[in-house]
N, C-alpha and C positions, 0 to 999 in steps of 0.2 A: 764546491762542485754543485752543493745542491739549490744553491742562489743562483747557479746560469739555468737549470734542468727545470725549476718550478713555473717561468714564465714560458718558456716553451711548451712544457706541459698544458699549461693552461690556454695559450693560445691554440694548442693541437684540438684541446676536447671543444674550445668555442668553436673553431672552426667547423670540426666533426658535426654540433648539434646543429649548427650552422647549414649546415650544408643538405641536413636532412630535414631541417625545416622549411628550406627553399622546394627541399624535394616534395615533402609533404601537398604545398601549395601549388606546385606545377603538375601532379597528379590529381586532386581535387580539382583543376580547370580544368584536365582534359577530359576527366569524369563527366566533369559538369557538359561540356559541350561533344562528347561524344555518346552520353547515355541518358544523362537527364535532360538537357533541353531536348532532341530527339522526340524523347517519350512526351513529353509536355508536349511540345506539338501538336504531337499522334493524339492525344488525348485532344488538347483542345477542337483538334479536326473533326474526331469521333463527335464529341458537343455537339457541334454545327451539323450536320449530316442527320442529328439524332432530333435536333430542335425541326430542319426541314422535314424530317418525314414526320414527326409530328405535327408541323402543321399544315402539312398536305391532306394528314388521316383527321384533323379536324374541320378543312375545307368538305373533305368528301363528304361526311358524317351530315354536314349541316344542308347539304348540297343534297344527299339523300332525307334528309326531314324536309328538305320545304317542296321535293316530288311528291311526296304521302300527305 
């Protein structure tokens, strides 16, 4: 009895880790494309926005030295 139980057994638990390791991986991508990429974005946009008004306040700046 217990030579037919031990390979079912074994296949149930491979299955099991199996199955939450698939899970594991399809929660990480949805992570990844619902919260981190998102934010990365958001941040890289912030960047860009951050770099034009700096160099808008460095046009002005130079724009007001060569009036004086």
């Amino acid at each position: 009895m217990s030579a037919d139980v031990d390979p079912l057994l074994y296949l149930g638990g491979v299955t099991l880790l199996f199955f939450f390791w698939v899970y594991g991986i399809v929660a990480f991508v949805r992570d990844l494309r619902g919260r981190y990429l998102p934010a990365l974005r958001q941040y890289r946009r912030g960047r860009a926005v951050e770099q034009e008004r700096e160099e808008r306040e460095r046009e002005r700046e130079e724009r007001e030295r060569q009036l004086y």
